[in-house]
C-alpha positions in Angstrom: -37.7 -4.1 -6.8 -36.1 -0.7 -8.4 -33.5 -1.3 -10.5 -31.2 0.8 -8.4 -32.0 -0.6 -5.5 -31.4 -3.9 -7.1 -27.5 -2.3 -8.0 -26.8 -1.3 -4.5 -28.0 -4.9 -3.1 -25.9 -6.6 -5.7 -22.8 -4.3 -4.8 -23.5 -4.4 -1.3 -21.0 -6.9 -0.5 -17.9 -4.5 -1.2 -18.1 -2.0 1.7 -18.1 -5.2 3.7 -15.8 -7.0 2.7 -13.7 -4.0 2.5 -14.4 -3.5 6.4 -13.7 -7.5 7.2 -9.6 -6.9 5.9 -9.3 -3.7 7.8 -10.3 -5.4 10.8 -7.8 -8.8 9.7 -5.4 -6.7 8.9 -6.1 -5.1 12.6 -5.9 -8.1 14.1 -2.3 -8.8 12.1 -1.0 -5.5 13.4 -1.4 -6.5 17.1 -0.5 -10.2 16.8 2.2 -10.6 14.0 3.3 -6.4 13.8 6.5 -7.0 16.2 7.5 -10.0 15.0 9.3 -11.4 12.2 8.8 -10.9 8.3 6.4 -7.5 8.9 8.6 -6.4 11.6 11.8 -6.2 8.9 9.3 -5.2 6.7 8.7 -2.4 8.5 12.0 -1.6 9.7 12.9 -1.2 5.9 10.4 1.4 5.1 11.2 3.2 8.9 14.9 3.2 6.8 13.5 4.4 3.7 11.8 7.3 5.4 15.4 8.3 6.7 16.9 8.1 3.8 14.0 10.4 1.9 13.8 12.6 4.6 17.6 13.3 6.3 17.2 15.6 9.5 20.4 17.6 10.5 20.8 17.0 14.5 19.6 19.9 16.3 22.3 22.5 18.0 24.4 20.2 20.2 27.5 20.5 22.6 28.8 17.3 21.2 32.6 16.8 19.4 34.1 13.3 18.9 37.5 12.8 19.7 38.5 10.1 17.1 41.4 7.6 17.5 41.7 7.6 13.3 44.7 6.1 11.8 46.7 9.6 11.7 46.6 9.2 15.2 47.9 6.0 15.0 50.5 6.9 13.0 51.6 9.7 14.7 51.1 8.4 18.7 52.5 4.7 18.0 51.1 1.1 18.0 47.8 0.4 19.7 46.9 -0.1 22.4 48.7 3.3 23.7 49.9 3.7 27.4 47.5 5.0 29.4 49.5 7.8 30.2 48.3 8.6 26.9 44.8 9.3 28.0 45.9 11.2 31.4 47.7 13.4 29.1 44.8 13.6 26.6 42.3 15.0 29.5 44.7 17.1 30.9 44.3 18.8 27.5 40.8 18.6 27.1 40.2 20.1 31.0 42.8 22.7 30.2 40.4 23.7 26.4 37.2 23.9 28.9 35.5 20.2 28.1 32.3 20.1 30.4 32.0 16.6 30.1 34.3 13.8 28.9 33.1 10.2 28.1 35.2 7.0 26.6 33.7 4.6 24.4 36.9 2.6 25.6 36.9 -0.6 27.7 39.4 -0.6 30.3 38.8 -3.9 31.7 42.6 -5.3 32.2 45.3 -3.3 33.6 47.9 -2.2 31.2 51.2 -4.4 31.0 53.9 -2.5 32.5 57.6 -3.5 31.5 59.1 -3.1 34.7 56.7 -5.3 36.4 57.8 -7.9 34.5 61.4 -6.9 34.8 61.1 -6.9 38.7 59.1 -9.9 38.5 62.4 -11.3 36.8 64.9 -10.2 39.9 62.7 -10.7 42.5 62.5 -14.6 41.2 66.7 -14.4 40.3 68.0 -12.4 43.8 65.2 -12.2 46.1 65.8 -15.5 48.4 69.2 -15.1 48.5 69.6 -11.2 49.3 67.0 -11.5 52.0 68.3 -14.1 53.6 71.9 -12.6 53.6 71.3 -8.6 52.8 67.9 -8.1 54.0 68.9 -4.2 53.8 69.7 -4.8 50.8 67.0 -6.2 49.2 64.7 -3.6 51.2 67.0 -0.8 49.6 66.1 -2.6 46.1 62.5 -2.7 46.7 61.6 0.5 47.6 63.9 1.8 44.2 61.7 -0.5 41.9 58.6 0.3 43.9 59.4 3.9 42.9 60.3 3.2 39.7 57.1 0.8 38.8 55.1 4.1 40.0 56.8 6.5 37.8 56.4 4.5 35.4 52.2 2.9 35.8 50.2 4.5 32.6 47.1 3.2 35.1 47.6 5.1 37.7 48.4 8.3 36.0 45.1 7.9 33.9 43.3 7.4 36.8 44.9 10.9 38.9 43.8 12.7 35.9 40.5 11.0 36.0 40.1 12.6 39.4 42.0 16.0 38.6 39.6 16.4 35.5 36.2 15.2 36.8 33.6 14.8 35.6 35.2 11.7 33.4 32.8 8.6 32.2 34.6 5.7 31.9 32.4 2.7 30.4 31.2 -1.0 31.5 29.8 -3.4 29.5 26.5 -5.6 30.2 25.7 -9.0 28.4 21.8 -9.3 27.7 19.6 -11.8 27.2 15.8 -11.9 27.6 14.0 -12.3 31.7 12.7 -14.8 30.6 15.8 -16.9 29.8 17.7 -15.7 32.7 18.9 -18.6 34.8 18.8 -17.1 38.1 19.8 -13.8 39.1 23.3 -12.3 38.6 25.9 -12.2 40.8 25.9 -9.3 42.8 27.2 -6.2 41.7 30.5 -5.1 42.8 30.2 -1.9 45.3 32.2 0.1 43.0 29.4 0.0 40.8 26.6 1.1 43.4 27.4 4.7 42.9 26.5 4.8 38.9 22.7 3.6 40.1 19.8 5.2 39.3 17.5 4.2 42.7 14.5 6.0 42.1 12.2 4.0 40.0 8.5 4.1 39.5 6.2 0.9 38.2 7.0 -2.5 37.3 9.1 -4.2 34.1 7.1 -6.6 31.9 8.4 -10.0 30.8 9.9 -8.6 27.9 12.0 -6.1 29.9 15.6 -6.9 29.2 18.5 -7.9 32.2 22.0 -8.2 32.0 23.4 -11.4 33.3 27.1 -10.3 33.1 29.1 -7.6 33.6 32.7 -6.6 32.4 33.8 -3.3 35.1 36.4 -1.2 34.4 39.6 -1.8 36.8 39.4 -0.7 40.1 41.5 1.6 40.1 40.2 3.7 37.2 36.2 3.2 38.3 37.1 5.3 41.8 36.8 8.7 40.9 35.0 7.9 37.3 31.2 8.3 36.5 30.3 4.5 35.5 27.9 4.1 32.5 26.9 1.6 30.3 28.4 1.0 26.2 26.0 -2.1 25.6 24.5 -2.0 22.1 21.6 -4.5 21.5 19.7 -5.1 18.1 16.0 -5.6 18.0 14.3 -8.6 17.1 14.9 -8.2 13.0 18.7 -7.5 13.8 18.8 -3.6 13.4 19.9 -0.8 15.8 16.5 0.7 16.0 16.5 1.0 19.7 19.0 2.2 22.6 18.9 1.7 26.3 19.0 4.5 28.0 19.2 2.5 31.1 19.8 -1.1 31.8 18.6 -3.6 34.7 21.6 -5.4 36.5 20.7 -7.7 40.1 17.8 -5.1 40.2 19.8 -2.2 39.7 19.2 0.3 36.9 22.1 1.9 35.3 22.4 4.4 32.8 23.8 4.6 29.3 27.0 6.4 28.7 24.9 8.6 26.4 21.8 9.4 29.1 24.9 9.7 31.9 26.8 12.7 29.8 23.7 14.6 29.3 22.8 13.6 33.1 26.1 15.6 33.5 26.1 18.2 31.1 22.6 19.1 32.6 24.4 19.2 36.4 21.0 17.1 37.3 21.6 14.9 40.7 21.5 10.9 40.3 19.4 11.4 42.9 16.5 13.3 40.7 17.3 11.0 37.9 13.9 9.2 38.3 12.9 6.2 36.0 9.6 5.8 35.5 9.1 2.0 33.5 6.9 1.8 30.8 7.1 5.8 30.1 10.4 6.8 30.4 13.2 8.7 32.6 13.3 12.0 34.0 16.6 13.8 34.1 14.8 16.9 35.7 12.7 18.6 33.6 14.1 16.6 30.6 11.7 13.5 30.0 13.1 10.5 28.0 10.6 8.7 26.0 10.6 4.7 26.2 8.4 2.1 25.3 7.1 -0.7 27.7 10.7 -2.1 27.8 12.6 0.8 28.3 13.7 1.4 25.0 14.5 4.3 23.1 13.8 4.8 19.6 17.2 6.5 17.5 16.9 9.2 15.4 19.2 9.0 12.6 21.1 11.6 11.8 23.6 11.3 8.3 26.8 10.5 8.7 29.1 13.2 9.5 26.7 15.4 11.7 28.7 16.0 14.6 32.3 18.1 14.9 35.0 15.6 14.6 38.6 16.0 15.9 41.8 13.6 16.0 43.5 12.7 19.1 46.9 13.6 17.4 45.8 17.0 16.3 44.6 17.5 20.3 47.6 16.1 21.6 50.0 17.9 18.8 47.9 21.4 19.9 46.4 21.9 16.5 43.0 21.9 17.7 41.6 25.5 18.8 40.8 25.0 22.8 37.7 26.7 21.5 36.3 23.5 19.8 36.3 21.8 23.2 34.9 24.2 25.5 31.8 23.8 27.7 31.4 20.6 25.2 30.7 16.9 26.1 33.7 15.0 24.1 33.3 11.7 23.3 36.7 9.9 23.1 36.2 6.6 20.7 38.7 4.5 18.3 37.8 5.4 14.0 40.6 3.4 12.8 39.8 0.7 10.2 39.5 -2.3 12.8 39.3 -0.4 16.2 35.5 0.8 16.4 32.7 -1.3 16.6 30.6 -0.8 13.7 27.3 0.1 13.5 24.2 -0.7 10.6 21.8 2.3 10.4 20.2 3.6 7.6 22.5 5.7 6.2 25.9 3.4 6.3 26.4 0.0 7.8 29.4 1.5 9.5 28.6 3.8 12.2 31.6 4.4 14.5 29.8 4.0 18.4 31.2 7.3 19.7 29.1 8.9 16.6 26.0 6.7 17.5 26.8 7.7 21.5 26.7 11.6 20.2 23.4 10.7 18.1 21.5 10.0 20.9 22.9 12.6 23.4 21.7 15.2 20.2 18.3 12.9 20.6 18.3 14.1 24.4 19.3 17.5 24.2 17.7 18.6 21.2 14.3 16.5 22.2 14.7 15.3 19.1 13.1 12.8 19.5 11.2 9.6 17.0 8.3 8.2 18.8 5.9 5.4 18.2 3.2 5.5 21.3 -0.2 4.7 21.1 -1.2 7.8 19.6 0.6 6.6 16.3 -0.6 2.9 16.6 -4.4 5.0 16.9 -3.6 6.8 13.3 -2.5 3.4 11.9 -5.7 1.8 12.6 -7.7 5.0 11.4 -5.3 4.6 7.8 -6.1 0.9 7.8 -9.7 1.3 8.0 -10.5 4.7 6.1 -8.1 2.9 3.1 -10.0 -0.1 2.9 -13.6 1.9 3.5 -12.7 4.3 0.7 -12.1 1.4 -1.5 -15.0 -0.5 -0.7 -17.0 2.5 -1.3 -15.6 4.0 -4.9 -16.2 0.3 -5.6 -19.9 1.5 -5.5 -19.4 3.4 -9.0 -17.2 0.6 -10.6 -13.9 -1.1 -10.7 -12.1 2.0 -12.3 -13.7 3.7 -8.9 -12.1 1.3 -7.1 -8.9 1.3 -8.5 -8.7 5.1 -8.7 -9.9 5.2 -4.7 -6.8 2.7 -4.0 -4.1 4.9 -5.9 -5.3 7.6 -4.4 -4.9 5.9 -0.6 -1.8 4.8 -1.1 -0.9 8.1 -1.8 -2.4 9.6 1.1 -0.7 6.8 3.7 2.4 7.9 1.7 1.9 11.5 2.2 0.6 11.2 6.2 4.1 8.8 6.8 6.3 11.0 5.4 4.6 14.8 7.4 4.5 12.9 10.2 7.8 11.2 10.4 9.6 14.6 8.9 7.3 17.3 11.0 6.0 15.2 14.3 8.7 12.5 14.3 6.4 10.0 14.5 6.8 6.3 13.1 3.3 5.1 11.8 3.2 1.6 10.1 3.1 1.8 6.4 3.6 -1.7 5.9 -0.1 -3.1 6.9 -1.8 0.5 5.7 -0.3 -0.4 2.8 -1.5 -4.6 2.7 -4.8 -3.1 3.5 -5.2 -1.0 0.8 -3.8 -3.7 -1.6 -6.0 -6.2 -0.4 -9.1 -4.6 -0.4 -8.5 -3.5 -4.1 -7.3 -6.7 -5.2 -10.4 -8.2 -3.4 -12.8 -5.5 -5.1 -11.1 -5.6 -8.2 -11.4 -9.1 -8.9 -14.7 -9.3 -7.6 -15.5 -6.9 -10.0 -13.9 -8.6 -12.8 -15.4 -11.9 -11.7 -18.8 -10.0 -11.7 -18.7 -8.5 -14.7 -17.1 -12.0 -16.2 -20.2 -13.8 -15.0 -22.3 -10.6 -16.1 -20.7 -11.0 -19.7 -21.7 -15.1 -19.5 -25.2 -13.9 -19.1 -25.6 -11.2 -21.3 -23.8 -13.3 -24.3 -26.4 -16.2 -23.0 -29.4 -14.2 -23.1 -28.6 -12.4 -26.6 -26.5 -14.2 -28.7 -29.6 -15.9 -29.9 -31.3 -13.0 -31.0 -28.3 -10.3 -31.7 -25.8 -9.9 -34.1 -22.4 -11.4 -32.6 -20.7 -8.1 -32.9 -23.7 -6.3 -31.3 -23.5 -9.0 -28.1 -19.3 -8.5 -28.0 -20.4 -5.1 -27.7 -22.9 -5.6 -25.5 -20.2 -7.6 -23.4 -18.1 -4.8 -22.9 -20.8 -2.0 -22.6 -23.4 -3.7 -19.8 -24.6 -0.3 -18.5 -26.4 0.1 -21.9 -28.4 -2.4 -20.7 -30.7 -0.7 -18.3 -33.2 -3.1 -17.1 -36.2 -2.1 -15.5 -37.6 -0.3 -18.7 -36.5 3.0 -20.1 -37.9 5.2 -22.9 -36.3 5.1 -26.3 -37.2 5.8 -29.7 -36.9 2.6 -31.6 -38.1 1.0 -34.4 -40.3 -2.0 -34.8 -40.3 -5.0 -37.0 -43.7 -7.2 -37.6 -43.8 -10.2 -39.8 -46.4 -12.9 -40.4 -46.2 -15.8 -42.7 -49.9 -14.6 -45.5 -53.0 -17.7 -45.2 -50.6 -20.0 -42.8 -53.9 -21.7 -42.0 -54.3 -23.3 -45.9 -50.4 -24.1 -45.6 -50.8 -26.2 -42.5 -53.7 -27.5 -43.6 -51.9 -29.5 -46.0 -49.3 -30.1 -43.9 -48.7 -32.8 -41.3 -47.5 -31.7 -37.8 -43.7 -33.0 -38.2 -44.0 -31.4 -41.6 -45.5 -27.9 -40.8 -42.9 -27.9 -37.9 -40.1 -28.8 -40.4 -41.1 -26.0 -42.7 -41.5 -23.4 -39.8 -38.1 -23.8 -38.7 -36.9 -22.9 -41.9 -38.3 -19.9 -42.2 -38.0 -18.8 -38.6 -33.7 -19.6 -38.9 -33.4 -17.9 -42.0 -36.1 -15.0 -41.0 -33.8 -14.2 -37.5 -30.6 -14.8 -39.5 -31.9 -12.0 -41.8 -32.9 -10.0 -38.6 -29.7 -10.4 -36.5 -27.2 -9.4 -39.6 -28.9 -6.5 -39.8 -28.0 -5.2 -36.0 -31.4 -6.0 -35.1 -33.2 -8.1 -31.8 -34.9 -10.8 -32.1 -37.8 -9.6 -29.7 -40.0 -13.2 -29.9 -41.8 -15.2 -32.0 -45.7 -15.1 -32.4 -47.0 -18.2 -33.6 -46.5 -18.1 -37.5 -44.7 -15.0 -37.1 -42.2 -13.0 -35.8 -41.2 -9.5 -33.5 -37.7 -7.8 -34.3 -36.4 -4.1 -32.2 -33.7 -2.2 -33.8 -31.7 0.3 -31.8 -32.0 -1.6 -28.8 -30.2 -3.3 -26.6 -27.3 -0.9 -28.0 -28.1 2.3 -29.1 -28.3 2.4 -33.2 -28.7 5.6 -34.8 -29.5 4.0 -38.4 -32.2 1.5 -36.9 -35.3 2.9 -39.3 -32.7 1.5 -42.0 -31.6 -1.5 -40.6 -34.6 -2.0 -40.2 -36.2 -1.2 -43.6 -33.2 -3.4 -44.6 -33.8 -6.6 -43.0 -37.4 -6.4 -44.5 -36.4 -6.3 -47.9 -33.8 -8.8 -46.7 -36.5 -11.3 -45.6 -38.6 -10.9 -48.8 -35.6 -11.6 -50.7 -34.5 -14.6 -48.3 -37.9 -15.9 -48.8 -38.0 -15.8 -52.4 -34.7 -17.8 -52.6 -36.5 -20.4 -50.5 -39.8 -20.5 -52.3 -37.6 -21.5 -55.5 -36.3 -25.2 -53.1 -39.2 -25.6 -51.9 -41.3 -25.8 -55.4 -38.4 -28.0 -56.9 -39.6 -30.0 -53.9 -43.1 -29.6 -54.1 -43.4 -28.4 -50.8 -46.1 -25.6 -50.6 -44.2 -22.0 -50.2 -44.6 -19.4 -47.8 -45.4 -15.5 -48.2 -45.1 -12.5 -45.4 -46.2 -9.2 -44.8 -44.4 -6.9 -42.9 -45.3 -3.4 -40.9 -42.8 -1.2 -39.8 -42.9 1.7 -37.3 -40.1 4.0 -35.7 -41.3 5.8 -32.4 -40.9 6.3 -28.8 -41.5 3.1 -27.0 -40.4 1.9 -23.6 -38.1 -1.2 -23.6 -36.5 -3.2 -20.9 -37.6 -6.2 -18.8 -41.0 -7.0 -18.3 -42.7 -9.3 -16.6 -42.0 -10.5 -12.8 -38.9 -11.2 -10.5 -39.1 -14.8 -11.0 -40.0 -14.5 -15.0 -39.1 -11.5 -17.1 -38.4 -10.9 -20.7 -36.7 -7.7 -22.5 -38.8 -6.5 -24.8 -40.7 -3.3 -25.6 -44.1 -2.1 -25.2 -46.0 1.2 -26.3 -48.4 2.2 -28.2 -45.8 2.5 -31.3 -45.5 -0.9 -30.9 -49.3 -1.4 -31.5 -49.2 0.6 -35.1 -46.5 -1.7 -36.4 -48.3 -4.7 -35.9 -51.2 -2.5 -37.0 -49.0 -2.0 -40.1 -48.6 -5.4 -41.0 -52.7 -6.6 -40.9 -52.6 -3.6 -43.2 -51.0 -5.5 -46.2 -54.2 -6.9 -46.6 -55.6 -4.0 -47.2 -53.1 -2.9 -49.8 -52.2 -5.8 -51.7 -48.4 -4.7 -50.3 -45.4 -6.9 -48.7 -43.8 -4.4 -46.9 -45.5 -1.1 -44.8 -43.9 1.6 -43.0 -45.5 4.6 -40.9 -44.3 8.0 -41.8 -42.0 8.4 -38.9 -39.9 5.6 -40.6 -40.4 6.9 -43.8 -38.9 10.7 -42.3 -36.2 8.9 -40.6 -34.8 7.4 -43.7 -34.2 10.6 -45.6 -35.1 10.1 -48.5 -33.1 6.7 -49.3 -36.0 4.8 -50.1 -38.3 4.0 -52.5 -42.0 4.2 -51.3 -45.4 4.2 -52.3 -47.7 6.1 -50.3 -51.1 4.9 -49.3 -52.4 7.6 -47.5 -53.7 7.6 -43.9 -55.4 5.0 -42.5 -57.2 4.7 -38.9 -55.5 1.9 -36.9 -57.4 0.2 -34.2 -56.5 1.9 -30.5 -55.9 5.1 -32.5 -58.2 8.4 -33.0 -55.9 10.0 -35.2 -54.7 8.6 -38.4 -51.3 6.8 -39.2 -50.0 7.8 -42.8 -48.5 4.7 -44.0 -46.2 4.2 -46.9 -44.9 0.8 -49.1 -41.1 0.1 -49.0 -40.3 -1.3 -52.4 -36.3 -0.1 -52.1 -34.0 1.1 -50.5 -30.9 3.3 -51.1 -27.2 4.4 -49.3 -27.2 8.0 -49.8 -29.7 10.2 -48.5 -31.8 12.0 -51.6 -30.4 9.9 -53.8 -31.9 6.7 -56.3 -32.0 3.4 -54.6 -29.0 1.1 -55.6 -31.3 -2.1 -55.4 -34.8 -3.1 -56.6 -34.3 -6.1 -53.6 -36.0 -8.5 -55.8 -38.9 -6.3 -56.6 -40.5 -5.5 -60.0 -42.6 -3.2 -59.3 -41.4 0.7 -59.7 -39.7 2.6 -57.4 -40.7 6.4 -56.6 -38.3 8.7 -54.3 -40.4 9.6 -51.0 -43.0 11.4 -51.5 -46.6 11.7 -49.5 -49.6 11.4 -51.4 -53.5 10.5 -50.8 -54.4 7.0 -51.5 -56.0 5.8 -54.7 
């Protein structure tokens, strides 16, 4: 097997595993994405995407007519009479209002002070004068009848509900889930059968909310009105994401106050008012996007957005009839403990009429945020690119990997935030995002583990035959390590104990192997603290590389080093083992620096790393050739080039090694020296002199 073939199997498992989480976290989207922890999640970075990106609402005919505490102030003590109201849209239908609606709930008639007064005499005088005076008490009757008349804030609001149409004029629906719905409703009232929308296409799912109470307007003010729904409903992780436009009541469908002013405004029929369930409503040529349940995702606009006026100032005449004309005004209550309070991103205290006026500038504007299947289609392509990139860098490395991550996370980031701001769309960056991070922390600590257990094995295989700092470096470098052989130049070490045979004649077995392992620890010792590998040993002697694994650009010296280091090691021992009367060992040494290909040889089941070439050859070569010389230490030429002049050789000519046509020049270390040209520092042990390199024939 190649070597790189032998990468990509041993990596293979990345792209996988990087497809497996896309397709959990796929599978977590469509069970888990609605639903608890990722749905708040979620609905916290749909917020944040607000708050980075505020839209202003589009051009819309919207003002809010706010009941603020001025108003209070200057009008009197809520609640006001409802003559208050009659008056107010007598003013607004005099300025040109197109559309009025109340975010107001008038669902008890207002106490009237006379009723109670007549209430009083009728209870006092009424069985005596009618028994006695029945004229009388008929001539008293019709007064306070008159009177009471004069006097009823009710039925003034509702005559200027009729002389100011069109006027909304709100009802409030209790929900709760089809599912838990005990029964159906009782049936509407048929007051309320002219605010239905009847044509409607399809069928609700389970999930399709129903009201199972209602809370109507009085009587008298729902005649000539426009009914509509106020009901506000949070989604299942408590926020306001979601309006309903319109709401299911004893298999009715009513609109929203919101969908019923721009229903209006538009001057489309009820009758064309068409809603179409798991799509949306069609107000004409206006369609309303919904989801499955008929909801309505809001589009947040900052607080503030729309033209706000006081009641007082209307009333008082210091608003501009300009400001109201051809406009839908929403009359709602601002004062500090009127309004119902809202959460959205922006503030956790939205006043309703402003949240009413947010979604009629959703509707008008088609302004609209959407989440269809389109979006849920780009969040599965984010999921799986995001984990696929990952998995892939991981190809080239962990830094790959982690650099592939960064660089996705950005990218969901980016595609979020266009298509939120530009498309209004609302794609998931929650599991994108756990995607991504899973994928890198899988790859990334597969890698570590990896290269953790690729440390274990490169610190196993060499720290028997390298220097410690050499296999640290090793450790943190494994690429050096290129196995399947490559082509370096190197330099070779040979070393073989001179007439073993007469030793171990003498010797017994335990003793021979005694003394062997003597000179074989101190030998590698010698080897390994000079950056050199311990290739193998060869019976009685020994095989040492230097520049490899790691590359060494002083290995002809380190080299050239450790032999004079051996010679020297092995003098020190000669003088214990003659104290001893052991017999003491001697070794010759060949040295050659050359291109030679190193690596791991041998078969899948059984390899070594070692080199072969025919440089390789000549230093063994080398070594035989003490013999020849009387010498302990040979080197070829090349080694004798590469040292630049910091030893101290002998040369012996050219000799013809076997395997070889041409010569090999051949040259005895006897010292060596730290500065290139310059006089060895050290004799290493030697008595014999030292000459600066220089080639000459052999004697």
């Amino acid at each position: 097997m190649k070597p790189a073939e032998a990468r990509r199997r041993r990596v293979a498992w990345q792209p996988l595993a990087a497809c497996g989480i896309a397709l959990a976290v796929l599978c977590s989207v469509v069970w888990l994405g609605d639903t608890g922890l990722p749905l708040r999640l979620e609905g916290e970075l749909l917020d944040l995407r607000f708050r980075l990106f505020p839209a202003r609402p589009p051009p819309t005919p919207v003002v809010i007519l706010a009941i603020d505490d001025a108003s209070i102030a200057a009008i009197g003590r809520w609640p006001w009479s409802r003559e208050v109201f009659a008056r107010l849209l007598d003013r607004l239908a005099g300025a040109g209002a197109k559309v009025t609606g109340f975010d107001l709930l008038f669902t008890e008639p207002q106490p009237s002070p006379l009723a109670a007064a007549r209430t009083a005499i009728e209870t006092a005088l009424g069985s005596t004068l009618r028994e006695h005076d029945p004229a009388q008490w008929q001539q008293l009757t019709t007064t306070m009848d008159a009177l009471q008349a004069t006097e009823d804030g009710d039925a003034a609001f509702a005559r200027a509900i009729a002389r100011d149409a069109p006027v909304i004029v709100p009802f409030a629906l209790d929900l709760q889930p089809s599912a838990a719905a005990a029964g159906p409703p009782p049936t509407p009232p048929a007051s309320l059968a002219k605010a239905e929308y009847s044509r409607v296409r399809g069928t609700g799912p389970d999930n399709l909310p129903v009201a199972s109470a209602l809370r109507l307007p009085i009587a008298v003010l729902a005649q000539n009105a426009l009914l509509a729904h106020v009901t506000i409903a949070t989604d299942a992780s408590g926020a306001y994401r979601y309006a309903y436009p319109v709401l299911r009541y004893a298999d009715a469908y009513y609109p929203s106050l919101s969908l019923e002013a721009v229903r209006a405004f538009l001057g489309v029929s009820r009758i064309n008012a068409v809603v179409d369930i798991g799509h949306g409503i069609d107000l004409g040529r206006l369609h309303v996007p919904t989801d499955e349940a008929l909801r309505l995702l809001v589009k947040y606009y900052p607080p503030g957005s729309f033209t706000t006026v006081s009641v007082a100032d209307t009333l008082l005449g210091r608003t501009p009839p300009v400001v109201f004309a051809h406009k839908i005004v929403l009359v709602g209550a601002t004062a500090l403990g009127l309004s119902d309070l809202i959460v959205t991103p922006y503030t956790p205290s939205l006043p309703g009429a402003e949240w009413h006026a947010t979604l009629i500038a959703n509707l008008l504007g088609h302004d609209f945020l959407r989440r269809d299947t389109g979006a849920m289609a780009l969040d599965a392509l984010l999921i799986l690119c995001g984990s696929l990139a990952i998995g892939l860098a991981a190809l080239r490395g962990v830094g790959a990997a982690v650099l592939a991550a960064a660089a996705s996370l950005a990218t969901v980031a980016a595609i979020d935030g266009v298509a939120f701001a530009r498309f209004g769309l609302w794609l998931n960056a929650l599991f994108p995002t756990a995607a991504i991070v899973l994928t890198a922390a899988v790859v990334v600590g597969g890698g570590y583990a990896a290269a953790r257990r690729q440390g274990r094995r490169i610190r196993a295989a060499f720290s028997r035959y390298l220097h410690a700092d050499l296999v640290a470096e090793l450790c943190r470098r494994p690429a050096a390590l290129r196995l399947g052989g490559e082509e370096r130049e190197l330099t070779v070490l040979f070393a073989d104990v001179r007439d073993f045979s007469t030793v171990a004649e003498g010797l017994s077995a335990p003793e021979l192997v005694h003394l062997m392992n003597e000179f074989f620890t101190a030998m590698t010792g010698v080897v390994i603290a000079n950056r050199g590998m311990l290739d193998k040993y060869i019976g009685d002697g020994l095989m040492a590389v230097f520049g490899a694994p790691l590359p060494d650009a002083e290995h002809a010296r380190h080299a050239c080093q450790a032999a004079l280091g051996m010679h020297d090691a092995l003098a020190s021992m000669r003088q214990g083992w003659q104290a001893q009367g052991r017999p003491c060992l001697h070794i010759r040494i060949g040295i050659n620096t050359g291109r030679m290909v190193i690596g791991n040889m041998g078969t899948e089941q059984r390899f070594d790393y070692t080199v072969m070439g025919d440089e390789v050859n000549v230093a063994a070569r080398l070594e035989a050739a003490n013999k020849q010389f009387g010498s302990g230490i040979l080197i070829s030429a090349s080694t004798a080039e590469a040292l630049a002049g910091r030893g101290a050789l002998r040369a012996h000519g050219a000799i013809v090694v076997k395997g070889r046509q041409r010569p090999v020049e051949v040259f005895e270390l006897l010292a060596l020296g730290n500065t290139p040209g310059g006089p060895p520092t050290s004799m290493q042990g030697t008595s014999r002199p030292a000459f600066p390199f220089r080639r000459q024939p052999a004697s």
